[in-house]
N, C-alpha and C positions, 0 to 999 in steps of 0.2 A: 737508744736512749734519747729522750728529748731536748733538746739545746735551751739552756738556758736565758733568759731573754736578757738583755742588757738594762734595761728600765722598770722597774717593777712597777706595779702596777696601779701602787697608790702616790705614785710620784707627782711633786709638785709643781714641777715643769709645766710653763705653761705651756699649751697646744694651739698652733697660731691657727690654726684650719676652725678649731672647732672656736676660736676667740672670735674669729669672722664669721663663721657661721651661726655663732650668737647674735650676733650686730646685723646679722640679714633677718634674725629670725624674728629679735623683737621690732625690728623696722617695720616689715611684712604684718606682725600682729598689732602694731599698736601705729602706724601710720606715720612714726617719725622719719623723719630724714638722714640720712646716715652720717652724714659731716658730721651731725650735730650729738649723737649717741659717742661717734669717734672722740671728741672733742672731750663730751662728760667723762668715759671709759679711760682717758689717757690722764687728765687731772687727779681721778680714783687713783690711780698708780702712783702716778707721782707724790698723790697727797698721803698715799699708805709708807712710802717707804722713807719720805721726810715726818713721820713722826714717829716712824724706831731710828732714824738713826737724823739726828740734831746736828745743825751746823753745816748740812750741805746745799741747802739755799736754792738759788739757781742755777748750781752747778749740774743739776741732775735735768737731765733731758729721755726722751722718749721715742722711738724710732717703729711707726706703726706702719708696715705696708701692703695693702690690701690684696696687691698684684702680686707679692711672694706671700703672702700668709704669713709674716711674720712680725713678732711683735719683740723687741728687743729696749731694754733700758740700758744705759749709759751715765756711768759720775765722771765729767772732768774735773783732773786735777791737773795744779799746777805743779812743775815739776822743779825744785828746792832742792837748795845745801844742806840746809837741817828744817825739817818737819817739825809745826807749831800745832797745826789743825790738819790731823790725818783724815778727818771729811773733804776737805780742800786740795789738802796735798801729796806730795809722794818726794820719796827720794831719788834721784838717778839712778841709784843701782837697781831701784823695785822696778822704777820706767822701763829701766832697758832690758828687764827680763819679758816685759810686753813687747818694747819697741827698741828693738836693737840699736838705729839710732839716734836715739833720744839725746835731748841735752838741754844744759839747763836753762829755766825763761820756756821751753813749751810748754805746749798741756796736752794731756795725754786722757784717752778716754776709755776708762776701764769699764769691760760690759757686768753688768749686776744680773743673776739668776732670778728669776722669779722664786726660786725654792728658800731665797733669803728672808723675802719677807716672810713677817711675825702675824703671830695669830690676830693681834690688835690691829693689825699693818691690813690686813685681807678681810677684817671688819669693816675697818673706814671703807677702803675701797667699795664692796658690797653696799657700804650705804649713801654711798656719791653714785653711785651707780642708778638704786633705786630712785633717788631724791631727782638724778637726772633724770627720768621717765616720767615720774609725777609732773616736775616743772614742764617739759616738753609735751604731756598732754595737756595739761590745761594752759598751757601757750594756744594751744590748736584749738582747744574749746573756748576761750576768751576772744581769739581773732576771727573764728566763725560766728559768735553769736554778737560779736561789735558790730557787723554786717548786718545784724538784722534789729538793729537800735529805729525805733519808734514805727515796727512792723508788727502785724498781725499775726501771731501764733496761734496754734492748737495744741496744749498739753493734755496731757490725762493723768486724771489725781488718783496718786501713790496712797497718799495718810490722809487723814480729817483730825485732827488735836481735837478730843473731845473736850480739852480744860478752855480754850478759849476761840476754838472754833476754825485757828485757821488751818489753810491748805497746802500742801506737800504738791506739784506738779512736776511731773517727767515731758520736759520739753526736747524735743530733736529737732536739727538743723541741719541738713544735710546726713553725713554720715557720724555726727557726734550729737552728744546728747548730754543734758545736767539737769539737776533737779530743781524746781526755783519754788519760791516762799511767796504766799498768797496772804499777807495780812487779813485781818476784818474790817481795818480800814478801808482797804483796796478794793472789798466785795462788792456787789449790788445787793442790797439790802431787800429781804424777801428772799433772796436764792438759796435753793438748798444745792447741796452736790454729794456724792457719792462718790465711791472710792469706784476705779474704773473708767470714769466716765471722761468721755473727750468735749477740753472745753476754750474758749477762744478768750486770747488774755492779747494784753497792748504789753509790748518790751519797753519799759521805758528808759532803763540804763543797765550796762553791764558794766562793774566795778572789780578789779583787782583786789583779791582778799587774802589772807595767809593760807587760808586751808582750800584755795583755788575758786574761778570767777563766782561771783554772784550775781543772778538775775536779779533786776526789779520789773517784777510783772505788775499790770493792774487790770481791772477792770471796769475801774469805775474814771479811768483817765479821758477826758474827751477827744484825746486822739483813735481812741476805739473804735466811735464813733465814727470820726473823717473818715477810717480805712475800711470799716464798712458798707458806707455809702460809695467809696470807690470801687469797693466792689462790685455793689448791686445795681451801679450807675456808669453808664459806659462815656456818659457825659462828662461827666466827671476825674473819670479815668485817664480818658485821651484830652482833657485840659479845657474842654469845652466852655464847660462849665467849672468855677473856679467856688473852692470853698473861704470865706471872707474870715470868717469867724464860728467857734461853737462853743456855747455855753451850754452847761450840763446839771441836774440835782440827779446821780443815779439811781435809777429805780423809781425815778415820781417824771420827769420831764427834761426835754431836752429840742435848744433850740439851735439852726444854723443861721447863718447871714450868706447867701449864696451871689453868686454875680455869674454875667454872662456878656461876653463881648460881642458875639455873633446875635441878632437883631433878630433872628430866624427861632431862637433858644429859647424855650420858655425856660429860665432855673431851676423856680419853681415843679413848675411843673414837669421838667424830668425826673427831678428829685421822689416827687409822689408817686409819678407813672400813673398807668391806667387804671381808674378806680381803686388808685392808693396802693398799686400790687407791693411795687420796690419799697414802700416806706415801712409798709405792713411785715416785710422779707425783714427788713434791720430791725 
């Protein structure tokens, strides 16, 4: 006859192996750091079981250790003649059925099951959890793409708004990626685009937003410009040749003010290259 198992099987105990082995698993999937998941994971708890049970304040502490897999809660109370606030406190005689010799004036710290919290209690948690992913990815997407403020990108357009024309782009930066919002103001006038197509936009700022970072891309910003000609200009690049100034009307004309220190240099004339190649390239 087969033994009966001591645990049944839909038991609410939490499992400290597989509580870490979640915490390695969305780390790995989604790029977070682990202090930082432990940190959101352990507030969920706390914040789940401070709003079934009122009045235990910062009494209630958390004891998560990754080196034994276990995850253990703890309410101290103070230990009292007569009990006012039993979230706080305890009597003598309770204390020293924990703690043999307890007395009065300490505080004793009684371990809470996980199988206590409420259904309400393991929702919060659940959504301190998620809220903590969302904010820690686009922590990672906002400090990746802050690095790339008043540089040349290449997105490729998602959407085209047929009500007023403008563009949806799927930009990446390294190993993360967001979508950013191409006004009609920001266009070059005459261009058309297509969904698909890969297209080179100036970052001009990334802003903190409720529903996570937003680019401002353009194309019509005259730093487009400068970073294209440091491209296609190696004078330029390695500081040779220094850009002064660029005035821009996009899509009709566009002028620089270039200098050069080295006497050797034509500005000008690296700018155009030979028979105009590099200017004819931007």
């Amino acid at each position: 006859m087969a033994k009966r198992t001591t645990k049944p099987a839909n038991s609410n105990e939490l499992d400290g192996k597989e509580f870490f082995a979640a915490i390695a698993q969305i780390e790995q999937e989604k790029g977070i750091k682990p202090g930082y998941m432990m940190e959101k994971i352990t507030q969920a708890l706390l914040s789940a079981y401070r709003r079934d049970h009122e009045g235990v304040g910062d009494n209630l502490v958390i004891d998560a250790d990754p080196d034994t897999c276990t995850v253990r809660l703890f309410l101290k109370k103070d230990i009292v003649e007569e009990v006012d606030n039993p979230a706080t406190e305890i009597s003598l005689e309770e204390a020293r059925l924990v703690l043999p010799q307890a007395q009065l004036g300490d505080v004793v710290r009684m371990e809470i099951k996980p199988k206590n919290f409420g259904r309400v209690a393991a929702q919060t948690a659940r959504q301190v959890i998620v809220q903590g992913i969302r904010e820690a990815e686009q922590g990672m997407i906002y400090d990746e793409f802050c690095n790339k403020e008043h540089e040349l990108l290449t997105g490729i357009v998602t959407r085209i708004d047929p009500r007023n024309g403008s563009v949806t782009l799927r930009i990446h930066s390294g190993s993360e990626f967001t979508d950013a919002y191409l006004g009609v103001n920001e266009q070059v006038r005459g261009e058309t685009y297509a969904e698909g197509q890969r297209l080179k936009v100036y970052m001009v700022e990334v802003r903190k937003a409720t529903k996570g970072p937003q680019v401002i891309i353009s194309r019509t910003h005259p730093g487009l410009v400068k970073r294209l000609f440091e491209m296609e200009v190696p004078e330029i690049y390695d500081g040779t040749v220094e850009i002064k100034s660029v005035a821009r009307e996009a899509g009709s004309r566009t002028k620089l003010a270039v200098w050069s220190a080295d006497p050797n240099v034509d500005p000008i004339g690296a700018c155009v290259g030979p028979k105009g190649q590099r200017v004819n390239t931007i």
